[in-house]
Each structure stands twice: as C-alpha cells, then as structure tokens.
C-alpha atoms as one frame of an Amber mdcrd trajectory, in Angstrom:
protein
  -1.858  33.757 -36.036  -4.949  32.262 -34.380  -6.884  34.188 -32.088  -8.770
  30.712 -30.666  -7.770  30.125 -27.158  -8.755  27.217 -25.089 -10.941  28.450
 -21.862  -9.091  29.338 -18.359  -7.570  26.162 -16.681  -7.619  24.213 -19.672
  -4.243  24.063 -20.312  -2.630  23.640 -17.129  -4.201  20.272 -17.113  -1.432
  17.591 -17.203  -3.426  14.509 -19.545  -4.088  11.650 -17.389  -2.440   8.714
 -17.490  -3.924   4.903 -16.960  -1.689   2.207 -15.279   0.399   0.200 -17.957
  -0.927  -2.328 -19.762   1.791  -4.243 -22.219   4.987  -4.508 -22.509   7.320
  -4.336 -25.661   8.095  -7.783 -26.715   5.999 -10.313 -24.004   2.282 -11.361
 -25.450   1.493 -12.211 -21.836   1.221  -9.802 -18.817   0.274  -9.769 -15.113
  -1.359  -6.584 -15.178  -1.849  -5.293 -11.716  -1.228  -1.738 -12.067  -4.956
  -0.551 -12.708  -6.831  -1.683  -9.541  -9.121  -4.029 -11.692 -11.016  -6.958
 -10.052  -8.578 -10.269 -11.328 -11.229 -12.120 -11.434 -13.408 -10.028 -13.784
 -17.446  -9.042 -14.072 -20.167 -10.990 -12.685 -20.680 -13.899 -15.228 -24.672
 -12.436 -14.563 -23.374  -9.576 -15.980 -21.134 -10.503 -19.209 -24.414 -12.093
 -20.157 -27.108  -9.303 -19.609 -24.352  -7.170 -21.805 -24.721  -9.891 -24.464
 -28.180  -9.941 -24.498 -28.509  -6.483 -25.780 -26.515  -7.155 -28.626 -29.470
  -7.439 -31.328 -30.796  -4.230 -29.872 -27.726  -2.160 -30.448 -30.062   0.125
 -32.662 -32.288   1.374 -30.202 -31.234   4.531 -27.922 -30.449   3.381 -24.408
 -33.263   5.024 -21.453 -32.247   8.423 -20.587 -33.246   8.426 -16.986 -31.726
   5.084 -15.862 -34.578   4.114 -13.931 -34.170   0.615 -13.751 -30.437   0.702
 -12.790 -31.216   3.563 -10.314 -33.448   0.988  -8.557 -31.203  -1.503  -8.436
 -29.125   0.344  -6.263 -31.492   1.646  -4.141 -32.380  -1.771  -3.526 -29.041
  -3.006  -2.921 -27.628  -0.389  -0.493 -31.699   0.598   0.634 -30.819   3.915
  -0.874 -34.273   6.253  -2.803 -33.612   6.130  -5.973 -34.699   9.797  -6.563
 -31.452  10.739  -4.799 -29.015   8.965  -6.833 -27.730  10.069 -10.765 -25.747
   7.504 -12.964 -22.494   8.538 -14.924 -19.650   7.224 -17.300 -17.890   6.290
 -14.468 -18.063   8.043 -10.928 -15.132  10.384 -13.030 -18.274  12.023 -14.819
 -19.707  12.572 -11.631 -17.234  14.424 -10.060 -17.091  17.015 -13.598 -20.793
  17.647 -13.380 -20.150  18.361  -9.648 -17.596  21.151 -10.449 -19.548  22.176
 -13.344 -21.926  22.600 -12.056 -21.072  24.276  -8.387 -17.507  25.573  -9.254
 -15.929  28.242 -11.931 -14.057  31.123 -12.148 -13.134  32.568  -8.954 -14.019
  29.674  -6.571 -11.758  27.225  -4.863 -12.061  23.327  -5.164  -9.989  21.762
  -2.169  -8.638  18.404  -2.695  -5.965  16.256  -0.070  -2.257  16.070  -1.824
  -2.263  12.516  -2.533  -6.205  12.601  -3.809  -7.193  11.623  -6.984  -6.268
  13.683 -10.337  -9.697  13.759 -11.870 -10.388  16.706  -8.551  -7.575  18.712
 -10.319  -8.791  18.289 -13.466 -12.163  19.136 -13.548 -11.694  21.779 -11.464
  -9.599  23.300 -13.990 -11.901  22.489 -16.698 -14.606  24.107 -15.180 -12.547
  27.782 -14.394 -11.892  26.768 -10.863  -8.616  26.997  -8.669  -7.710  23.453
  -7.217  -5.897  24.110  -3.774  -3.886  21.307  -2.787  -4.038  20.588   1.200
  -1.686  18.773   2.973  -2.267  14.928   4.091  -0.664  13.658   7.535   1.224
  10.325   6.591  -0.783  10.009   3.621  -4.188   9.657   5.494  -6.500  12.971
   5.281  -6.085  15.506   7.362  -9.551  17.052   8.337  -7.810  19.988  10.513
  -5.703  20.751   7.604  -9.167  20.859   5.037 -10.747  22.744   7.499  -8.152
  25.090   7.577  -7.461  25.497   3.829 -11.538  26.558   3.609 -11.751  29.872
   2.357 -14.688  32.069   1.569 -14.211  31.186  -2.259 -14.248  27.419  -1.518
 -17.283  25.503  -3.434 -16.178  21.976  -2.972 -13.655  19.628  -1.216 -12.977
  16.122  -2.609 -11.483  13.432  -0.243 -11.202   9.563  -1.432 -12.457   7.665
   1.614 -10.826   5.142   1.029  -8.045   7.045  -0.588  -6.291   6.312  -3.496
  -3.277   6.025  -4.368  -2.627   5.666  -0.002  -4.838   3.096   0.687  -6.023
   4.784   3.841  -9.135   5.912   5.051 -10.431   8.059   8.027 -13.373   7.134
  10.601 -16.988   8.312   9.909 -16.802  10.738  12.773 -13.691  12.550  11.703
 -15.888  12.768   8.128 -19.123  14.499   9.737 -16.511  16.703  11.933 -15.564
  17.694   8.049 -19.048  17.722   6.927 -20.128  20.373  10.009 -17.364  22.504
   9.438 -17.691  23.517   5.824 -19.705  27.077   5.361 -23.165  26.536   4.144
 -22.508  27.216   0.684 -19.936  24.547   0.264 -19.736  21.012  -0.958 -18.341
  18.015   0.451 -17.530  14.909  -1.809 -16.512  11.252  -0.741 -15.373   9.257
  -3.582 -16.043   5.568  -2.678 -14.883   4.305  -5.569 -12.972   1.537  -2.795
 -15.625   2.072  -0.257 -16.660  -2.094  -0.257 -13.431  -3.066   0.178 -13.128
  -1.519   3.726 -15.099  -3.797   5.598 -18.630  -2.235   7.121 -18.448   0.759
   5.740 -20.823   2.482   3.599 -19.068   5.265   1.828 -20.617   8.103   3.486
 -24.287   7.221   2.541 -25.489   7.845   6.166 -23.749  10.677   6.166 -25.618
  12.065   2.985 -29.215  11.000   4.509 -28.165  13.456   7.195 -26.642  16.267
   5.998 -27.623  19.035   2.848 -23.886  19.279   2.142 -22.786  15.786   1.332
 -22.509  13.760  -2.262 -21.308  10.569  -1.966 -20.212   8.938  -5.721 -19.290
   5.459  -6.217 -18.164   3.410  -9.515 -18.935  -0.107 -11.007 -14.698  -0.215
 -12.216 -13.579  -1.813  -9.180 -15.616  -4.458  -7.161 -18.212  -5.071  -9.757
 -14.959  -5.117 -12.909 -17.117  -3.085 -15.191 -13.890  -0.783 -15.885 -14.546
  -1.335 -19.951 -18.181  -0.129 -19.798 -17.451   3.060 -17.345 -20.419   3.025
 -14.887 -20.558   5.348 -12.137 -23.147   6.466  -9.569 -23.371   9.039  -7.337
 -26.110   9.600  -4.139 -26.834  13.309  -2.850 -30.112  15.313  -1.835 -32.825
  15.640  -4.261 -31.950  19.145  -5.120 -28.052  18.546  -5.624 -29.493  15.860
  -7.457 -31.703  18.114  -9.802 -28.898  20.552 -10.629 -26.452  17.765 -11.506
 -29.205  16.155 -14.122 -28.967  19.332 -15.692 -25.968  18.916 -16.750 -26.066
  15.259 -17.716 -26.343  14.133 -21.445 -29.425  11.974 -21.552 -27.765   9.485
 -22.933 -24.542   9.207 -21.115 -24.852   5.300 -20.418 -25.474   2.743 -23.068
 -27.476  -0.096 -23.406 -25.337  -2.530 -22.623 -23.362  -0.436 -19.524 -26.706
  -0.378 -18.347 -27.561  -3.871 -18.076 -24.438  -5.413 -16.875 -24.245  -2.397
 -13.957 -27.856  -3.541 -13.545 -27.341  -7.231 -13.412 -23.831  -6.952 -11.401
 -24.549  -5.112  -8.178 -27.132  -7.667  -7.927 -25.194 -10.674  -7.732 -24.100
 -10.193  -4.281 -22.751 -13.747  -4.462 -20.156 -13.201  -6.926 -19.084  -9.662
  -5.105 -18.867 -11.637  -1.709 -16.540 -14.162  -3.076 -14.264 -11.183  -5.058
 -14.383  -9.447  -1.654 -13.386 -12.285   0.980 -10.517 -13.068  -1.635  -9.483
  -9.524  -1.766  -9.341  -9.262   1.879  -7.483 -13.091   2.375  -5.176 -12.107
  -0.515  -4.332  -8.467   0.751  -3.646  -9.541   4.070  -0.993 -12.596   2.848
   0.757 -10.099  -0.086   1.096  -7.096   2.626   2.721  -9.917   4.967   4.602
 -11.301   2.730   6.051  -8.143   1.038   7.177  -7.153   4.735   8.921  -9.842
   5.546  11.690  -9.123   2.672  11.771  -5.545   3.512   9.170  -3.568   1.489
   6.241  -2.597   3.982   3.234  -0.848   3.227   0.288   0.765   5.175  -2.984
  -0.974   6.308  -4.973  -1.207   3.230  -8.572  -0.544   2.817  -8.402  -1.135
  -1.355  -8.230  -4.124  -3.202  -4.284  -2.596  -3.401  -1.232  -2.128  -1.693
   1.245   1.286  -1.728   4.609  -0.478  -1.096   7.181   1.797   0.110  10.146
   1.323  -1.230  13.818   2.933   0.030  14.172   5.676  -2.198  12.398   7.038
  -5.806  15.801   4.935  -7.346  14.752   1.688  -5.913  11.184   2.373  -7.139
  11.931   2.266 -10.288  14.398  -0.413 -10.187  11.805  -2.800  -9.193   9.673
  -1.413 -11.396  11.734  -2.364 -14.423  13.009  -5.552 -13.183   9.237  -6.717
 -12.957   8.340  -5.201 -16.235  11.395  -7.894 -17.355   9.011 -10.623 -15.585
   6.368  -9.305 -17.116   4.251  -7.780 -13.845   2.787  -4.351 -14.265   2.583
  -2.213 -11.306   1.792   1.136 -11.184   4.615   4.154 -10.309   2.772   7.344
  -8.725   5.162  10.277  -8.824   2.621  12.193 -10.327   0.739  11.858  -6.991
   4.067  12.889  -5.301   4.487   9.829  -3.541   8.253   8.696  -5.896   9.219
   5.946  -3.379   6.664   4.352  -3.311   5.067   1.926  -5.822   0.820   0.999
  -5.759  -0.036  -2.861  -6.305  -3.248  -4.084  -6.945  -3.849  -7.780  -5.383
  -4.317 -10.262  -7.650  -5.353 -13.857  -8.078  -3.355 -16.073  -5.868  -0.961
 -17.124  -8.542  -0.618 -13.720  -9.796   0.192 -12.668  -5.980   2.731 -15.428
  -5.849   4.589 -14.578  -8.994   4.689 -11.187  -7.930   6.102 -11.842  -4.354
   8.534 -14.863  -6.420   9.953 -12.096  -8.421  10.384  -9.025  -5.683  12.237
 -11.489  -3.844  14.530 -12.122  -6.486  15.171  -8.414  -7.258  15.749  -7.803
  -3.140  17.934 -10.801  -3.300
C-alpha cells in the first residue's frame, strides 16, 4: 500500500464548485448564476488582449509594473503597496501561506466565501467558522471568536453570497480589536458596486493590520483571464511577493487588466445599469412574493419559502433556460443568488418566476 499522504487539511477540502453554465439539450442560456458583468470587458480591453497575440512567445513582466500603476492611478493608491494575482483567489492563498499553518486559526463569517476555507486548509491552518447576524457580519461575534492562535480573519465587504455589507466604522472597530499579530482581510471583490465606497483602502493607509484585495472578474468582466489585486503595507507586501510565481499573470491578462480599469467610461455605464437594473429586479421579484435583502453586488439572494421551493424554481428555470445559482453549500438552502442581467435578460427572468409562482 502507498505510504504517500497528501499534507494536513488537504483533504477535508470539499472541491469548489462554479455557478452552472449549460444545460442538457438548449444551445442557448441566460447564464446569471456566476456574477459576471452581462455586458462583458471593456471593448479597450478585448483589443489590448488582441494586440499581444504575435507576442505570445515572449515571457510576460514579472513585477507587473505597468499594471500596478494603473491602479495606483485609478484609485490614487502607491503602487509599491499593491501585488497582482490570478484572481484576488491567489491573493487570499499567498495570504494564508504565507501568515497561517499548522496550529493557527483563520476566522472567516459563516456565509463568507469558500476560497477562506480552503486555503486555510491548504496551508495547515484551522478555519473557524463565526456566526453572521441575518447574514450581515457580525464584528462582536469575530471579535469574540479571536483567539491567541488566530493569524487572519477574512470578511467579504460586500459579502457574497448575502449581498450585504457593514459601515467603515464597524470595519476599523474590527481592525482595532484584533491582537497585534493578526491579520485582517476585506475582499472587495463587489466593493464598486456599493456606491462610495472604497473597499477598505483608507482603512489600509491607516492601519499595519489591514490587506485589502480586489479582482478584475466582476466590474471590469475579465473572469476568463483571472486578474486580481490586492493593496497592504509595504512589508505585508514584501512577504506576499515571496511567495508569488514571477510569472503568475500573462501577457495578455496583463494588458486587458491594464487597459480596463482605465476606461472609467465603460465601468460607469456597467455600474449605473447595475444599480438601475438591481433596484427594478429586487422590486419586481417582491411584488410576486420572493424578497431579498438590500444589495450592494451586481446580485440579488432571493429568499425563497423553504430549501423545496428553492429548488423548484431552480429547475423550472433551468426548463426556460435561466441559470441561477443554488448556495447550500454556503448554508443558506432557501435561498437562491441572482446575478442582474441585461434588461431583457432581467425581464425573462422575472417573465418566467412569475409563471412558476403562478
């Protein structure tokens, strides 16, 4: 019998799994089940990925320089503080890698994100699950789950799957009341959907204890390339490059991410539809019975009666040919998350929940 064993944690992680994308038998889906931007990447940025095409051969820059500036000019953020990832996901491993392991504690809110879970238990470390307060974060709850093995404690701000968020002063109560060897990580990944906020980067400027990490798969629709960023103190910062692979980002990832966060025209127009869209599919949703919570994503969590009508709508609009997204696994089974689409996809959707409430 083999004596190779897979390292501590490793196996108690359940594989992830991505919102739905096809259906047996239809060719043509309303996928909204994934949180994606319906209306795509900058059309700035389809064509700086292009243009690398006849350069495919070359190795892409291992310190992301130009990209790093880019943000730092967008958000008015020093570039030396921010690191670049496949995805803000990558981020949040090197941040357990490299600050977590066996014997330490890596808090996370009950209805947080599984990638917390995960790389904690990749990286040796004991995820403790703390308790949310009608699925918006608790900070007395965190503060009281803090133990002297606790290295890091994730919170979505906003949160997904909830759709919630808390104020920034309820965030630096959190912030001052973690020990001094302890991390605190807001995942913005929806932080420019919720309207003048800016995911915890003043908080970061301020404090030694504070990462924020953000991602170019939701606003900016570069899910396909994975491009992620994260913004902490120079030394966090150091350690984290450490860990990096110096060549973690591609050519091309790195010239759309480059060339999308700055068209600020095309993300102003995704957002203002986002937020005229969210407001009219939350309404109308209501009105036939299915209510959700004030949203700060570019998606709804639609409460349904009970984990057997959740999946009955769920299949009837699988029938239709709408893909939403069930989240059991984030022990939330009556409720079903719905990313806001175009208008006509929004209709449709709203056409055919009426039909199955009917």
């Amino acid at each position: 019998m083999t004596q190779i064993a897979a390292q501590p944690g490793i196996m108690e992680i359940a594989l992830y799994k991505g919102g739905k994308s096809h259906v047996d038998g239809l060719h043509e889906v309303i996928k909204l089940s994934s949180n994606e931007n319906p209306f795509g990447p900058s059309p700035k940025a389809i064509a700086a990925y292009q243009a690398v095409g006849p350069d495919l051969h070359r190795y892409p820059s291992t310190d992301h320089a130009d990209l790093r500036a880019a943000i730092g000019a967008r958000y008015d953020l020093d570039p030396e503080q921010i690191i670049c990832g496949v995805g803000s996901d990558e981020i949040i491993t090197f941040l357990c890698q490299a600050f977590a392991g066996p014997g330490d504690e890596v808090l996370h809110t009950e209805h947080g994100f599984s990638m917390y879970k995960i790389s904690a238990l990749a990286a040796g470390a004991t995820p403790v699950e703390v308790k949310e307060r009608d699925r918006v974060t608790d900070v007395d709850a965190l503060l009281a789950g803090v133990t002297d093995k606790t290295r890091l404690v994730f919170i979505a701000n906003p949160n997904n799957p909830t759709t919630t968020m808390i104020g920034g002063n309820e965030v630096a109560r959190l912030a001052d009341g973690l020990p001094d060897n302890c991390l605190l990580v807001l995942d913005g990944a929806y932080a420019e959907f919720a309207e003048g906020y800016d995911g915890g980067a003043a908080l970061v400027q301020s404090r030694e204890n504070v990462v924020m990490t953000r991602t170019f798969s939701k606003l900016h629709g570069l899910g396909g390339l994975r491009v992620g960023w994260g913004y902490a103190p120079e030394a966090i910062i150091d350690v984290l490059n450490r860990v990096r692979g110096p060549f973690n980002l591609s050519n091309g990832a790195l010239a759309a991410a480059e060339a999308a966060i700055q068209d600020t025209e095309f993300s102003e127009k995704c957002l203002a539809e986002n937020a005229r869209l969210r407001a009219w599919l939350a309404s109308e949703l209501a009105a036939i019975g299915l209510p959700s919570d004030t949203s700060q994503t570019n998606f709804l969590l639609v409460r349904m009666a009970d984990h057997a009508e959740a999946l009955a709508a769920d299949e009837f609009l699988q029938s239709k040919g709408i893909l939403i997204r069930r989240v059991e696994s984030y022990k939330l089974p009556n409720f079903l998350r719905i990313t806001v689409g175009t208008q006509s996809e929004c209709e449709k959707l709203v056409a055919a929940l009426k039909e199955f409430k009917s």
